[in-house]
N, C-alpha and C positions, 0 to 999 in steps of 0.2 A: 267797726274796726276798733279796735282794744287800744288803750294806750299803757303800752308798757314801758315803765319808766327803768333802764337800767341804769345800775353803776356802774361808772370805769371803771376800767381795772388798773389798780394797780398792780406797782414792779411787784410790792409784798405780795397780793392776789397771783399773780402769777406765778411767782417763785411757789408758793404752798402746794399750787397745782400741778408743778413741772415735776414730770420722772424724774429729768436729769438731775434737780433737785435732791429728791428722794432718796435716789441712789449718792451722791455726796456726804447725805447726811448719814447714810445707810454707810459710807465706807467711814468715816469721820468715826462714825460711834466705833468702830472696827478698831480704828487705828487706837483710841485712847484704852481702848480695852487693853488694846495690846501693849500698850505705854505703859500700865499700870500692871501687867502682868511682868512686863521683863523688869521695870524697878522695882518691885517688891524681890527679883530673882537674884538684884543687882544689888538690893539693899540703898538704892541710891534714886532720884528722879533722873532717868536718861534723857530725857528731854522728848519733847514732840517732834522733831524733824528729823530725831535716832529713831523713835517709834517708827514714822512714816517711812524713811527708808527701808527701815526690815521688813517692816508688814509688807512694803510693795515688792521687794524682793524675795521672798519668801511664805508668804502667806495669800496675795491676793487673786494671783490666777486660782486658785484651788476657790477661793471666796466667792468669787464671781461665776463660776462654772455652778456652783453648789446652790448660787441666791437664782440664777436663769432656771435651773431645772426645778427647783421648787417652786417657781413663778411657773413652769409651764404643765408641773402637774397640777 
């Protein structure tokens, strides 16, 4: 019989491995793009929770439809 020694996991451990994760950080990078896109258009920093609103209204069903189907081809 083998002694395998593991490590806990950690929350960090876990989180790295977690889709749901993933996908956060996958809409996070979305959202600043887009931060940086409309204040450059604004000539101004809009802020992050002007970003996040618009991208979610306006941008992220389309996002999300697009990241699924390229995950499933």
């Amino acid at each position: 019989m083998s002694d395998v020694h593991q490590e806990p996991k950690t929350d960090a451990d876990l989180a790295a491995r977690s889709s749901l994760y993933a996908e956060f950080l996958a809409e996070r990078e979305e959202i600043l793009r887009h931060k940086w896109i409309e204040s450059e258009k604004a000539g101004r920093d809009i802020g992050f929770e002007r970003a996040l609103i618009d991208w979610t209204r306006h941008h992220r069903a389309r996002w999300r439809l697009l990241r699924r189907s390229a995950k499933a081809a």
